[in-house]
Structures are given as structure tokens and as C-alpha cells.
C-alpha positions as CSV (number, residue, x, y, z in Angstrom):
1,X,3.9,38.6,-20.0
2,X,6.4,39.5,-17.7
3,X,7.0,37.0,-14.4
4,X,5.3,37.6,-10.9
5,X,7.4,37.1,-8.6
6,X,6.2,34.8,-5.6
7,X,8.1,33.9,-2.3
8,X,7.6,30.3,-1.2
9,X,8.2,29.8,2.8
10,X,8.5,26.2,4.3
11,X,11.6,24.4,2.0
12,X,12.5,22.4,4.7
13,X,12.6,19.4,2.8
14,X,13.5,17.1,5.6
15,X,11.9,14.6,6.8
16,X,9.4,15.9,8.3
17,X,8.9,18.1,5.0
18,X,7.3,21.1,4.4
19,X,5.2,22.4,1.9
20,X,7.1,24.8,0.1
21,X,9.0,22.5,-2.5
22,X,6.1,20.9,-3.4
23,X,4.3,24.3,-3.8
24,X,7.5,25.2,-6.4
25,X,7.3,22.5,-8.6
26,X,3.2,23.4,-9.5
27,X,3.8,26.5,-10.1
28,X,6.9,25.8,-12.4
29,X,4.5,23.4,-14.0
30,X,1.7,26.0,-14.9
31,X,2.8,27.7,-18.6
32,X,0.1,30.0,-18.4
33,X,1.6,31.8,-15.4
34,X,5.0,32.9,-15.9
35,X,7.1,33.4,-12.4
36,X,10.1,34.2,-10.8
37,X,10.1,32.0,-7.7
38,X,11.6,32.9,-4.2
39,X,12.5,30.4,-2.1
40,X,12.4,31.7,1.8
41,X,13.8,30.1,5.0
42,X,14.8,29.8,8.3
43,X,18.0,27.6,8.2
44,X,21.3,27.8,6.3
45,X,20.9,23.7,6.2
46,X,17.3,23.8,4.6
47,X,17.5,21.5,1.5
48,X,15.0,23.7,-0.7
49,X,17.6,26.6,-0.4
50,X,20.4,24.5,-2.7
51,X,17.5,23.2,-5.2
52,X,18.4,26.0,-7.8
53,X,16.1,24.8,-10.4
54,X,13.1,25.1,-8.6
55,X,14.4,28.6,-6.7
56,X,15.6,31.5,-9.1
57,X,16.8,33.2,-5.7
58,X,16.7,31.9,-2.1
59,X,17.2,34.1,1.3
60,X,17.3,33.7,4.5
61,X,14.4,35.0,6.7
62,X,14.4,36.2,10.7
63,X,12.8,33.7,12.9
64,X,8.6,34.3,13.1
65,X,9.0,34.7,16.2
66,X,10.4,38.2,15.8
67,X,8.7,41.4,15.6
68,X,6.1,42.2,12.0
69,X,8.4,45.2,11.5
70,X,11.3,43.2,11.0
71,X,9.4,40.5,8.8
72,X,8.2,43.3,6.5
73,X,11.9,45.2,6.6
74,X,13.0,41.9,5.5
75,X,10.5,41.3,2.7
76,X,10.9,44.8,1.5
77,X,14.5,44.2,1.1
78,X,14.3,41.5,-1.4
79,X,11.2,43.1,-3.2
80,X,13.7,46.2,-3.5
81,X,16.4,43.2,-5.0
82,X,14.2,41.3,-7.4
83,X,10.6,42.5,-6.8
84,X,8.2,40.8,-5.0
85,X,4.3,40.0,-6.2
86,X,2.6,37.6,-3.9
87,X,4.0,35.3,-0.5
88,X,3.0,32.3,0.2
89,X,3.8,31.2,4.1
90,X,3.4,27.2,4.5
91,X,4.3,26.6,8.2
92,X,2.2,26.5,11.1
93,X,3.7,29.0,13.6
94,X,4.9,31.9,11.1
95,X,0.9,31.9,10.0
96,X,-0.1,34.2,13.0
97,X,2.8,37.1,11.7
98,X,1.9,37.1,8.0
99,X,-1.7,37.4,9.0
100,X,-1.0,40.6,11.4
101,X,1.1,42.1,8.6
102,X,-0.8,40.9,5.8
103,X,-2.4,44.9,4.9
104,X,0.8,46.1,5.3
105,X,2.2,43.6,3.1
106,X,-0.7,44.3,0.7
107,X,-0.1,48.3,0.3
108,X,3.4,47.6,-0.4
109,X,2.6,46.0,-3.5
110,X,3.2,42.4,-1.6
111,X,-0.6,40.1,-1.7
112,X,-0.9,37.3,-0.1
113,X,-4.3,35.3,0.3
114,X,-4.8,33.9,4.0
115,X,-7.4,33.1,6.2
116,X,-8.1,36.2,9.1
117,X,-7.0,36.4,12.4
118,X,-10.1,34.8,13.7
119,X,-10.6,32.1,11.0
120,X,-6.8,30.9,12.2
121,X,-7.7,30.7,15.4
122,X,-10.6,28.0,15.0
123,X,-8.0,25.6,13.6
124,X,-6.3,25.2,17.3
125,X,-5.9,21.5,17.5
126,X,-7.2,22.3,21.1
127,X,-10.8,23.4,20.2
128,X,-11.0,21.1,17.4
129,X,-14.3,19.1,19.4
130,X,-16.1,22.9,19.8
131,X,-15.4,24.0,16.6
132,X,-16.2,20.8,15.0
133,X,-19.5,20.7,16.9
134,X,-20.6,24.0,15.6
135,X,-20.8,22.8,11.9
136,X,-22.0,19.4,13.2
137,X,-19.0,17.1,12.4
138,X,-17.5,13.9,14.8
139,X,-14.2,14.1,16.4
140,X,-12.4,11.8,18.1
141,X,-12.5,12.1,22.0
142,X,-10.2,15.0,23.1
143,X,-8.5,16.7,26.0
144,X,-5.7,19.4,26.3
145,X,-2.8,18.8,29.1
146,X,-0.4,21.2,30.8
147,X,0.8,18.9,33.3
148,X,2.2,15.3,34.3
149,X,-1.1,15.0,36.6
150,X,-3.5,16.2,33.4
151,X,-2.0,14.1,31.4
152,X,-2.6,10.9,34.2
153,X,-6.3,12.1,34.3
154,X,-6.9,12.4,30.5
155,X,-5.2,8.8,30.4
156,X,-7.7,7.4,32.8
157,X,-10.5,9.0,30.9
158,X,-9.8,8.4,27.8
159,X,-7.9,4.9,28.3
160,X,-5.2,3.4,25.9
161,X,-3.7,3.7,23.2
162,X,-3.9,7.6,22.6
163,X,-1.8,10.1,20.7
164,X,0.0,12.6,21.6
165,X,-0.1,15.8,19.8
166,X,2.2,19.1,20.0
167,X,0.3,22.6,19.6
168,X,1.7,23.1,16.6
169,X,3.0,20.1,15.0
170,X,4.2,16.3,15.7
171,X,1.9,13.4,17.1
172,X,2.6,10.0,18.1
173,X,0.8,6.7,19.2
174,X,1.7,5.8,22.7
175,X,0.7,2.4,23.9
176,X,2.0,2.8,27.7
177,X,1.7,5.1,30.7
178,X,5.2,5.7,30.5
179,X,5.8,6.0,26.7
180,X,2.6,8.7,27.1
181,X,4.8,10.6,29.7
182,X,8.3,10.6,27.9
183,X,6.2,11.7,24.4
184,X,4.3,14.4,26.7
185,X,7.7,15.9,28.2
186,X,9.3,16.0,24.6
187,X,6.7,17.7,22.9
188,X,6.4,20.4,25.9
189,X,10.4,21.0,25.1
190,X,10.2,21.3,21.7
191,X,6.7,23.1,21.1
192,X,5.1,24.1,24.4
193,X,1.7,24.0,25.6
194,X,-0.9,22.6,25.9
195,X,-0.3,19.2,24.5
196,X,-3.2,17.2,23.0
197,X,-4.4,13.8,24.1
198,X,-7.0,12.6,21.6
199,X,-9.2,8.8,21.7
200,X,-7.2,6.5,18.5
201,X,-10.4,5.4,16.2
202,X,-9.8,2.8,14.1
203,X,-10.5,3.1,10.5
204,X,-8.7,4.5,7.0
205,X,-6.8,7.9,7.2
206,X,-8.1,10.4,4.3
207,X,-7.2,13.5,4.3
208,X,-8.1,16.6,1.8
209,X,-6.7,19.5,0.8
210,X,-8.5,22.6,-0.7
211,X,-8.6,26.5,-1.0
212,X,-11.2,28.8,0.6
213,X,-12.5,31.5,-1.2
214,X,-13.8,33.5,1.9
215,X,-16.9,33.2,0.8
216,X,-18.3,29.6,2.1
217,X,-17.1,27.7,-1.3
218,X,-13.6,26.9,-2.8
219,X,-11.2,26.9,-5.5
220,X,-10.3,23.3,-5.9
221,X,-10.3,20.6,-3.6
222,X,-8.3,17.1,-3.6
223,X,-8.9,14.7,-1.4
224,X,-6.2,10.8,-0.7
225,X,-6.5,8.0,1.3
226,X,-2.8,7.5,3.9
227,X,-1.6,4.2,2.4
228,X,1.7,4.7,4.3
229,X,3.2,7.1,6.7
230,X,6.4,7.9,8.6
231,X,6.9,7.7,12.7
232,X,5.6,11.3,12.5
233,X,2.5,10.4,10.7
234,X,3.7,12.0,7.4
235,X,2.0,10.7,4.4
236,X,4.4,8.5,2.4
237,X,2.0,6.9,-0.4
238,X,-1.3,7.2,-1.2
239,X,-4.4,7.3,-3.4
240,X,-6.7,9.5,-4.7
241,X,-10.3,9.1,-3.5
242,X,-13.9,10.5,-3.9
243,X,-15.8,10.2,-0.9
244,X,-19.2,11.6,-0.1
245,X,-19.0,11.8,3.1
246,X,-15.4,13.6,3.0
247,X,-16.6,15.9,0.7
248,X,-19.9,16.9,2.9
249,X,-17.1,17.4,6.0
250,X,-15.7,20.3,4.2
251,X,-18.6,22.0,2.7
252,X,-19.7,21.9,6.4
253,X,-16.2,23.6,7.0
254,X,-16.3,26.3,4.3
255,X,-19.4,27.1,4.8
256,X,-19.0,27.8,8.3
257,X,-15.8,29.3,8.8
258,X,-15.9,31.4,5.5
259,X,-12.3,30.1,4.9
260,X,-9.8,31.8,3.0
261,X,-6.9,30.1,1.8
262,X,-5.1,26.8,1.4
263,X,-6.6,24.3,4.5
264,X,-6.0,20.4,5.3
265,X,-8.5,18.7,6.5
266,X,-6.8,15.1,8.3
267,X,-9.4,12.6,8.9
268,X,-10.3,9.1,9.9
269,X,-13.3,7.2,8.1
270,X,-14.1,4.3,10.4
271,X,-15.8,0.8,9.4
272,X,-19.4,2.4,8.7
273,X,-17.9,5.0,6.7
274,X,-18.7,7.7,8.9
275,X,-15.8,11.0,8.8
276,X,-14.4,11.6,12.2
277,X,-12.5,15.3,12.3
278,X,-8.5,14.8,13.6
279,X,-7.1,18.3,12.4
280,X,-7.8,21.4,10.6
281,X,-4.4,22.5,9.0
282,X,-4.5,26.0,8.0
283,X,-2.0,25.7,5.0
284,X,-1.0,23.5,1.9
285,X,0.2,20.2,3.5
286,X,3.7,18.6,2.5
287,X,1.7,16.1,0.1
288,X,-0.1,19.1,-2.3
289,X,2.0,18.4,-5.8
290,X,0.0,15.2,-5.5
291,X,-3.2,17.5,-6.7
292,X,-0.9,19.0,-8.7
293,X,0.1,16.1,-10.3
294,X,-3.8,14.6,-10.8
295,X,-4.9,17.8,-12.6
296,X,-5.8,20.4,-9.8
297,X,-2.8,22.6,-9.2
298,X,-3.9,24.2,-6.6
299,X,-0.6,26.8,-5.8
300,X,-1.7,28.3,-9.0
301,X,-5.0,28.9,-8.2
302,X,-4.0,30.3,-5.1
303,X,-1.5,32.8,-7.1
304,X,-3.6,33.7,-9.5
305,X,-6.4,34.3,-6.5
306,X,-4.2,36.5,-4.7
307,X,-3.3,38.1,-7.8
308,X,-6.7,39.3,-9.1
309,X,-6.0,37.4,-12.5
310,X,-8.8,35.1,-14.2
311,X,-9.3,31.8,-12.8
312,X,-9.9,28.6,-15.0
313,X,-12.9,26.9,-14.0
314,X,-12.4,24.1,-11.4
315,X,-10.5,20.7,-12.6
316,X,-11.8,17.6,-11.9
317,X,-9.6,14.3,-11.2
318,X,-9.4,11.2,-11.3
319,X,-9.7,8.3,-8.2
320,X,-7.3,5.2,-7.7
321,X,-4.1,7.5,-8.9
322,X,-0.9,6.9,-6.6
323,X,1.4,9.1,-4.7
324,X,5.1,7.6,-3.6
325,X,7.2,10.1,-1.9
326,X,10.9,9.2,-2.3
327,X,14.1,10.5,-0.7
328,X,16.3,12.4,-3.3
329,X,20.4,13.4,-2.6
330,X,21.8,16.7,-3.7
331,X,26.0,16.8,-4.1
332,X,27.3,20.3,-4.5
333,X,30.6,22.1,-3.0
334,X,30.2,24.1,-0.1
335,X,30.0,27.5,-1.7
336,X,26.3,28.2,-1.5
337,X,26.0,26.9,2.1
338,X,29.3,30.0,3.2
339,X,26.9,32.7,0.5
340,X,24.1,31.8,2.5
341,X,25.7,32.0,6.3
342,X,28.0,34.9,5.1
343,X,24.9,37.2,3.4
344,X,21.5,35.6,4.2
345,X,21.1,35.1,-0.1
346,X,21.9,32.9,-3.1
């Protein structure tokens, strides 16, 4: 069978990592599906662009913030070069311009599998307590800020310790007036408005990750418990679970929104084991080899999805298995780094 070809966004394996890495190594891992994989970014210094044995070609992309014409021009370039099957985008803000080109993308010969414009839009970490309402699950005391005053009102309502949450990405305890303030003016510099101040409820962090058929059910769900994270709240270790209650949170989900694609549900079950909603992520997470690695691989799934080819019946796996993240080093001559400033390729 000849390869698909699939381009992989988010290689930014730093330490706040991305998804896309993670995303490689499943697929390399399926024999059954053959594939020539495309490593895409936005940064000559992204690690995933030098990993040349997960990447059979990497290239350099225009920022998401550009224009859709120049994102498909781009894409139509190196489906031109080494042909091009199926995309899958793994960060947050290029979501919206994949989903607004995504039938272009699609009559060019290009599929990718992604949730709709207005599906996206119910993940906003800032109507997480409405949308989570209308499929009747708990969420943690939450108000949006756009100013130093909103943000001294939503402290005296909802009291400390809080976190802090960008629109887009980043969060972080703050135990003080002060460290709320500094944390609210960095993450208005580096993402913008409105910044999130959700209630801290105490409990275990679980978190699952699934695909949406766009039909209320899904093609695979996994689902951890955080045993260890990082400043930014990135999972470090942790455990595969099975928990009722976790489970029922994203039927609710599914069913509701009709989701279509990969989703991350972050969540808190507290001392009576009830699921409180923290965010909807509306893409693989950084931590989905783990599912790879426990039986459910769920990039392939997604590819094969997107691809119209036959899907295997849904794995099961196995609680109590353990994820370790661990920092790797890379030593290579400068070469590829001058390729990839000088023609946007390797």
C-alpha cells in the first residue's frame, strides 16, 4: 500500500510541549497504516523540526495569524513537493484558520477531521460554566477579567487562592493580591484578553482525552490521573484510570456538542468523587502517546477517520499503567537549522 502522507502541526517540543511529537511516534507505531509524516512549524528553533526519524520532511509554516489564502498556498506547495493526504493542526490558536479553510483544504485532495466553527467556539475557557451547565456538568466558580479593577472584584468574590488562566493557554496558582496582578498583566502581554479567574477546588486532577465522531459517540477515549506536573500545569507522570463518573462527564459532552475530533477534557474529582469541569481542550493534549502506548492509539484512528479507511473496533486498556515524561538532548551541526532559515524546508 502506498504511504498517506500526513502533516503534524504543534512540534514545539519545549517545555511547555505540544502535541505533535507525540502524535508522530503513534502513527510511526501503527504497521497497518503506512505514512509519510510531515512535520509543520512555526519556528526555526522548534525541536520536532531536527527529530529526523520521526519527520520524513519538515517545513516551515506562516504564522496562523495570517490570512487562509496564504495557509492553503502554503500547504499546496508542499502537497505539490511530496503530496499531501490528511493535516492534523494541535495548537489552540491556529484551530480557528484550519477550520475556516478546512472545505477548501478538502477539495484539494487535503482532509482533515475537526470539530465546526460552532463546536470550537463552545470550548472558550470563558463560557466554560454556560456550556457546562447545558449538559449538566459542575465547574469550578468562574469569572472573565479585562481589567486591574475586574480582576480586584473577581478576587473579592471569589476569594484566595485562584488561578489565573490566559485565553488560550498558560494558568497559574496565585496565592496573593499582588502575585494575582503581576500573573494577570503577563498573560494579557503574552495572550490577550480576557483572562480567566476560576475558584481552586481541592481534589485529584484526571483528565481524558478522546475523539468525536460528530455524531454524539467517539472513537476511543483514555482517561489519567496528574500524579505530577510542571509550574505551567503540564502533566509530568501519571496513571491510567477508569472512573465512572469521568466517563459520564464526556458522554454528557459528546452527546451534546456532537463533537468532532480529538478533545481534552481537564478535570478535578474532589473528596466525594464528584467531576468538576476545568477546560475543554479542542485538540490531542501534549500527554496522548500515553494512550498510544496503553493500547488506544488514538492519531491513527483519527487518520484513518479522516481518511474514509476501515476502523478497528474500539481498544480497551488497562488501569494503574504509568506515564514519566523525560527531557531528551539532540547534538547535530548547524546545517539543518541555516536549510531551515535559508528555505523554510528540511
Amino acid at each position: 500500500m502506498k504511504p498517506f502522507t500526513i502533516a503534524i502541526t504543534g512540534i514545539n517540543a519545549v517545555d511547555n510541549p505540544g502535541p505533535g511529537t507525540g502524535i508522530a511516534r503513534s502513527l510511526r507505531e501503527d504497521n497497518q497504516l503506512p505514512t509519510q509524516l510531515i512535520g509543520l512549524a512555526y519556528d526555526a528553533m522548534e525541536p520536532g523540526l531536527y527529530m529526523d526519524w520521526l519527520f520524513d520532511r519538515r517545513y516551515l509554516m506562516p504564522y496562523p495569524s495570517s490570512e487562509p489564502e496564504v495557509l492553503i498556498e502554503r500547504l499546496q506547495q508542499i502537497q505539490q513537493q511530496v503530496g499531501l493526504d490528511c493535516v492534523i493542526p494541535n495548537l489552540d490558536v491556529e484551530l480557528p484558520l484550519y477550520i475556516r479553510c478546512a472545505k477548501e483544504l478538502e477539495s484539494l485532495g487535503i482532509q482533515t477531521y475537526l470539530p465546526t466553527r460552532e463546536q470550537f467556539a463552545l470550548r472558550n475557557k470563558a463560557r466554560l460554566t454556560e456550556v457546562a451547565d447545558a449538559f449538566g456538568v459542575q465547574t469550578p466558580p468562574t469569572l472573565t477579567v479585562n481589567s486591574s479593577q475586574e480582576l480586584h472584584e473577581a478576587i473579592a468574590s471569589l476569594k484566595l487562592p485562584l488561578i489565573i488562566k490566559g485565553p488560550y493557554h498558560r494558568a497559574y496558582w496565585v496565592l496573593t493580591e499582588q502575585e494575582a496582578l503581576q500573573r494577570f498583566h503577563q498573560l494579557a502581554t503574552e495572550c490577550g484578553y480576557p483572562i480567566i479567574v476560576q475558584k481552586i477546588v481541592s481534589g485529584t486532577e484526571v483528565n481524558l482525552v478522546g475523539i468525536g465522531d460528530g455524531e454524539g459517540s467517539h472513537l476511543g477515549l483514555v482517561a489519567t490521573k496528574k500524579m505530577l506536573v510542571t509550574e505551567l500545569g503540564k502533566i509530568w507522570s501519571g496513571v491510567t484510570i477508569h472512573h465512572p463518573g469521568l466517563l459520564q462527564v464526556a458522554d454528557a459532552f459528546l452527546q451534546h456538542t456532537r463533537w468532532k475530533g480529538p478533545f481534552e477534557l481537564e478535570c478535578i474529582a474532589d473528596f466525594n468523587g464528584k467531576i468538576h469541569l476545568i477546560e475543554i481542550n479542542p485538540r490531542f493534549p501534549a500527554w496522548t502517546y500515553f494512550a498510544t502506548g496503553v493500547g488506544v492509539n488514538l492519531p491513527a484512528r483519527l487518520v484513518r477517520a479522516a481518511l474514509g479507511l476501515p476502523l478497528p473496533s474500539v481498544s480497551s486498556y488497562e488501569a494503574g499503567k504509568l506515564f514519566m515524561r523525560y527531557t531528551y538532548e539532540m547534538v547535530t551541526d548547524a546545517t539543518p537549522l541555516q536549510t531551515l532559515v535559508t528555505l523554510g524546508e528540511l
